[in-house]
C-alpha positions as CSV (number, residue, x, y, z in Angstrom):
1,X,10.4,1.8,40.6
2,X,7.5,-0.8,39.8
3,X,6.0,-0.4,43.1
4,X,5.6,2.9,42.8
5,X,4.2,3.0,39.2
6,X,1.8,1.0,40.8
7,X,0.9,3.4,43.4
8,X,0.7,6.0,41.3
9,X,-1.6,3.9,38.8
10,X,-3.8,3.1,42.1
11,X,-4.0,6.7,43.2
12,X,-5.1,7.8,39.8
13,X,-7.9,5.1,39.7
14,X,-8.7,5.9,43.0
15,X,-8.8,9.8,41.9
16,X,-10.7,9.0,38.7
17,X,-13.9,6.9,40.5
18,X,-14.0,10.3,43.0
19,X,-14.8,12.4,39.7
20,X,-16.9,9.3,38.4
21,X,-19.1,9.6,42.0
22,X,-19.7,13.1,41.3
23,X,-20.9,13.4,38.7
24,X,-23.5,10.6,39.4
25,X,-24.4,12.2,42.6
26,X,-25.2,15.5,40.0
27,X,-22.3,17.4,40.8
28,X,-20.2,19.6,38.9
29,X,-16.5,18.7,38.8
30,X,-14.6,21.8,40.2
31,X,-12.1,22.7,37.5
32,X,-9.3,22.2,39.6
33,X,-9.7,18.4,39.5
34,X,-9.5,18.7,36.1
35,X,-5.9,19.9,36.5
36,X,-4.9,17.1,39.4
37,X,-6.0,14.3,37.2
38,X,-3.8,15.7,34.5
39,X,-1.0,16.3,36.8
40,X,-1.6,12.7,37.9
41,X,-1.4,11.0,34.6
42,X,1.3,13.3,33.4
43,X,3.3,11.9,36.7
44,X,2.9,8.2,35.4
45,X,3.8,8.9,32.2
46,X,6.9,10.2,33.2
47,X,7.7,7.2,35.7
48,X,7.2,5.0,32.9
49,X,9.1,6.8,30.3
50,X,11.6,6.9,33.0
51,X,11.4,3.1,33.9
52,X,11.4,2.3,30.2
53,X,14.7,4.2,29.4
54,X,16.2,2.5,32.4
55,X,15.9,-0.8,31.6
């Protein structure tokens, strides 16, 4: 269960600096990435409210 809190963690910072390179480069975020990121961090929450209550 670490292991994969850690890849979610990694996918979300990965997601995040996307979103960051945008909007250096001038872009607008779309507003569906809005919605991803949120789904992402609501996915590690759970996995560590999940990991927590396990151990």
């Amino acid at each position: 269960m670490f292991y994969f809190l850690i890849v979610i963690a990694v996918l979300l910072l990965g997601y995040a600096a996307v979103l960051v390179s945008f909007v250096r480069r001038g872009k607008k975020i779309p507003p569906v990435a809005y919605l991803a990121l949120a789904g992402l961090n609501g996915l590690l929450l759970a996995a560590v409210l999940a990991w927590a209550v396990s151990r």
